[in-house]
N, C-alpha and C positions, 0 to 999 in steps of 0.2 A: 422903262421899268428899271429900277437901282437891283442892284445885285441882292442887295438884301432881300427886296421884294420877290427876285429870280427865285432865290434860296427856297422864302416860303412858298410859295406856290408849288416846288417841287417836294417841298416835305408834307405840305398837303393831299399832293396828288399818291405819294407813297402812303401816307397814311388812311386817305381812301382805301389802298391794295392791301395791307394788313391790320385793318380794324376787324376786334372782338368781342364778343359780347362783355367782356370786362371791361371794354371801354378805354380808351386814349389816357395812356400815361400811369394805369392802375401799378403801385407800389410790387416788387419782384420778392420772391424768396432767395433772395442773392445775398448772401453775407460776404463783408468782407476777413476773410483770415489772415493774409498778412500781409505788409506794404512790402515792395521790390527796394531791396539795398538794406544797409547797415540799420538796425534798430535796438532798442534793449525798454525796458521797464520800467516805470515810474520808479520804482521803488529800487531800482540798480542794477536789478540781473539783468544778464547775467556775469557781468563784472563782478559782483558779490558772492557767487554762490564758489561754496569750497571745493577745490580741483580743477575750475575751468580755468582757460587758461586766457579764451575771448571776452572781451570787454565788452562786443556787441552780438548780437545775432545778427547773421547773412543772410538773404536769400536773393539768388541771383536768377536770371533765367532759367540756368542751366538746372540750380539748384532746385526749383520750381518744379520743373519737367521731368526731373527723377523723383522728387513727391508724387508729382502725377502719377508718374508709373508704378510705383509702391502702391499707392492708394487703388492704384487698378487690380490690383493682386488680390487684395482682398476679397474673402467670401462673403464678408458683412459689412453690413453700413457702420460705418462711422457716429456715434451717436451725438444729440446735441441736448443736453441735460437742461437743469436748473444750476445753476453754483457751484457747478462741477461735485451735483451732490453721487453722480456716478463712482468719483475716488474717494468719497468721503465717508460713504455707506457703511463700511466693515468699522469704522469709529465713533460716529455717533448714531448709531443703530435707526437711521431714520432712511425712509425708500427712495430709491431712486428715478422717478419716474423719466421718461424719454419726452423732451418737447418737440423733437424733432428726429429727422434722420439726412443726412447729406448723401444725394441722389448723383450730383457728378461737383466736379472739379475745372477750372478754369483761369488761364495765366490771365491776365488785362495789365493795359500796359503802367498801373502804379500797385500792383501787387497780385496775390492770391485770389480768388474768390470761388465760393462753395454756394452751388445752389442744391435747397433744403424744402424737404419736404416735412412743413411744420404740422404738430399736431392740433386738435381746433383751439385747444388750449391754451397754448402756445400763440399760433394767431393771434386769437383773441385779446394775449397781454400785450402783443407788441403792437398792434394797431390803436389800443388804449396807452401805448406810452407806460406800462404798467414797467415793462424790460425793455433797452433800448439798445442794448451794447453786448456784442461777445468776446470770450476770450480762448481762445483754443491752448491747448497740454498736448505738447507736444515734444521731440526727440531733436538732439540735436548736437553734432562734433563739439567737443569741451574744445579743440584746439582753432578751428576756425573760425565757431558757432553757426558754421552752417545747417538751416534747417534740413532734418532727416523724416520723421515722420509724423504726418496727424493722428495723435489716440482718437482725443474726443473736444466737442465745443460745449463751453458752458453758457449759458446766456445770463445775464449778469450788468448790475447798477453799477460794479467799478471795475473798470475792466485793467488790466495792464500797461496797456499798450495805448499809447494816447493818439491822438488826431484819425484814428479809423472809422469808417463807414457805418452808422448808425443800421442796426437791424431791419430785415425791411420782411413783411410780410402780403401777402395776396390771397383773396379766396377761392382761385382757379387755380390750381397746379395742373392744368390738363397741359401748358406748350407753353412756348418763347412770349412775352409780353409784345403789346407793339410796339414800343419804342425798339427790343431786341430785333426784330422783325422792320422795323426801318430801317434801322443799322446795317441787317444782312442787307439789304438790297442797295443802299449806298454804296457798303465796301464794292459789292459784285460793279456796280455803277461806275464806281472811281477808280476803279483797280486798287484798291488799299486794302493791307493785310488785315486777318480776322481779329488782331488784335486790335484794330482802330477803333476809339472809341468816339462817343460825340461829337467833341472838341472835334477831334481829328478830321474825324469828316465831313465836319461846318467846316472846317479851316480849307481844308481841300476844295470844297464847293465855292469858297469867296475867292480862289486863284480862277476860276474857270469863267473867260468874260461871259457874259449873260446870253450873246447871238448865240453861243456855241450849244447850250442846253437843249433849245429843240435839236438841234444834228444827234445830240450826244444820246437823248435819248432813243430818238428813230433807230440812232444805228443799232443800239443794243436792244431795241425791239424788233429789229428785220435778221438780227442773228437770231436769237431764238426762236423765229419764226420758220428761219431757213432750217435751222436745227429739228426742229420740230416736222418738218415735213419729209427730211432726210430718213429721220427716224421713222415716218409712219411709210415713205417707201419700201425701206428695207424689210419691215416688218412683211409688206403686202408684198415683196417681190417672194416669187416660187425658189425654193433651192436649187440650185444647178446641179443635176444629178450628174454632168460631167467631173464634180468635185466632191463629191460625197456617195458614201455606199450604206446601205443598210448595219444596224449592229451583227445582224446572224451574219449576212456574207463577212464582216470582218473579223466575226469571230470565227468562221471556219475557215480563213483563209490563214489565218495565225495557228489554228492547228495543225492545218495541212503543211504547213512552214516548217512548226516544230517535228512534226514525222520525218519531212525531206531533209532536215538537216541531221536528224538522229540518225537515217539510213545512211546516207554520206559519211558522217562518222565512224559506222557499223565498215562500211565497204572500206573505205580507208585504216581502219585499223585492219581488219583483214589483211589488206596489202602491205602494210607495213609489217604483218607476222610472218608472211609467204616469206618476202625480202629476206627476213633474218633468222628465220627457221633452220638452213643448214650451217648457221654459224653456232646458234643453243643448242643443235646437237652436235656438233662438233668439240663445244664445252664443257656440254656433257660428257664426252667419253675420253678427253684427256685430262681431266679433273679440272678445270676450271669454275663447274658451276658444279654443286653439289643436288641431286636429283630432287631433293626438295624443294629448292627453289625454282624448279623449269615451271611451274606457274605464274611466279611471279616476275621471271625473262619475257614469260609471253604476254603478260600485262602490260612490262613497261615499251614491247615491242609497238603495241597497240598505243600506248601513249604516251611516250616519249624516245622512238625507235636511238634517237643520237645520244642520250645518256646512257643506253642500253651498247648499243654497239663503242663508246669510250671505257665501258666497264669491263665486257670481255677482250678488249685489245688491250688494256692495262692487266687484268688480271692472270697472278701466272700459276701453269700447270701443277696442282697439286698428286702427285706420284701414287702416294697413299690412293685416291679417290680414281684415279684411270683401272679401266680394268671393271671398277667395282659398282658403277650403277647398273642400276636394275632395268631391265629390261621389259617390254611392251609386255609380255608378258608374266612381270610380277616376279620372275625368278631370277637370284643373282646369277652374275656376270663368272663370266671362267675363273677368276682370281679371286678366290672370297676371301684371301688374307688374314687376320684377324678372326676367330671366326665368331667372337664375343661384341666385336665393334662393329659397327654400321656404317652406312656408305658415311652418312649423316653426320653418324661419330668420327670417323679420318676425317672428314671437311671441316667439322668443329678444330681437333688436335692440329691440325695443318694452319688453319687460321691463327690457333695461340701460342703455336711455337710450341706444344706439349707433345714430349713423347708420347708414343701408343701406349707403354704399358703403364705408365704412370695414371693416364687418363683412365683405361681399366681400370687399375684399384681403385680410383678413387670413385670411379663408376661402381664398382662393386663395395664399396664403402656405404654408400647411402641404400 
């Protein structure tokens, strides 16, 4: 058997596996939007058009695959007109109806292409030859010409852009045609990327000498075989309750967590107030800490004991404030000094370097 003849037989026997009732080879709603590399317009742009600065339009892989993703963003279809009468509507007051709508997007390896969900209308003209050609409006760097974004496609007798992919229409838009559906199973077959197209993977199939085919397919049918039964053990095996627990037990086992760790904290701060409790009253009664803030010593006691004990070993004796806090029971201390100022007020004046009586008047000021 010649290679060629290997060939067919195996494009046969896959086409067995993905025929539909539309039948072997039936025409795709695949447009092509624009070839891969340097291009421009019958008529010159965009070399011609005033401020650009590229001679041709680009679109590169790269450039391709960030359309993609733009085009993903979108909350609406993309539309596919008559003669891009969609831009032309608000000037010669005539309607714009929709022939179509583009459904996804797709790199192949000599350019863009858009598969489109035509309307019957629409169909109808392009399988009568009535419209044969599109041309897409679209966005694009004046300094590189690289393409930026698809507005809309018009379908249309003179298109722009020359040697592109004739319109192609189908009366099934339910899935992938067969020929697309050959394709995947090839690539999956010959290990070639999803961008392989025909060519590519006829070309691929006539390197492969002809004894090897039976092997090649066996092998790729005892893998997913294997695969498949892999899958339905795992499915049928029981969970190892040595590795997994119910949701309620781990949910109360995460609450029980968070209580023991809140009490630990609880207990722990405690300890570190015990710790440093005869040093904040020691503070207290040589002026260091002014009575107002013994809540706020015993807080940072509780959470952060070493910034707490660095702040009353640096801070020093305020004179004014000794003598003058107040005591457990609400009543000042033997030395009421001042007797207009407060403990509160000497630890203020001490703090700013302000005399007592000066802080007075101005206290009696306001």
């Amino acid at each position: 058997m010649s290679t060629h003849t290997t060939q067919h037989a195996l494009l046969v026997a896959l086409t067995a596996e993905a025929t539909t009732s539309t039948g072997f080879g039936e025409p795709t709603g695949r447009i092509q939007l624009f070839p891969l590399g340097a291009f421009a317009a019958r008529d010159g742009r965009p070399g011609n058009i005033k401020g650009a600065k590229a001679k041709a339009w680009r679109l590169t892989k790269e450039d391709a695959q960030a359309l993609i993703r733009r085009w993903g963003q979108r909350k609406t279809l993309v539309v596919v007109d008559y003669e891009h009468q969609t831009h032309l509507s608000d000037t010669n007051g005539q309607p714009a109806p929709a022939a179509g709508w583009i459904t996804g997007l797709e790199l192949g390896v000599d350019g863009l292409y858009a598969y489109v969900e035509w309307t019957d209308r629409a169909r109808a003209a392009i399988r009568a030859k009535e419209y044969q050609y599109i041309s897409p409006v679209f966005t694009y760097d004046k300094a590189t010409g690289a393409v930026l974004e698809l507005i809309s496609v018009g379908l249309t007798n003179n298109p722009a852009l020359d040697g592109m992919q004739p319109a192609q229409a189908k009366t099934d838009l339910g899935g992938p045609t067969n020929m697309e559906k050959i394709l995947a199973l090839l690539r999956a077959l010959l290990g070639l990327p999803d961008t392989a197209d025909e060519a590519a993977c006829t070309a691929a199939l006539g390197t492969l000498p002809q004894e090897n085919l039976p092997a090649l397919l066996k092998g790729k049918d005892d893998a997913l075989t294997a695969a498949q039964a892999a899958l339905a053990a795992a499915k049928a095996a029981p969970p190892d309750t040595a590795q997994y627990v119910s949701m309620a037990t781990f949910t109360t086992v995460q609450s029980e967590a968070a209580q023991l760790r809140a009490k630990v904290a609880e207990l722990e701060g405690a300890k570190q107030v015990a710790a440093l409790s005869a040093d904040i009253d020691a503070a207290l009664k040589d002026g260091r800490l002014a009575a107002s803030v013994k809540d706020w010593a015993i807080d940072m006691a509780k959470t952060n004991p070493d910034t707490l004990r660095a702040f009353l070993k640096a801070a020093p004796p305020i004179a004014a404030l000794k003598g003058q806090q107040t005591d457990t029971t609400g009543q000042p201390g033997d030395d009421p000094g001042v007797a207009s100022l407060t403990a509160d007020d000497k630890y203020v004046c001490a703090q700013l370097g302000m005399p007592e009586a000066e802080y007075l008047k101005a206290k009696e000021a306001k």
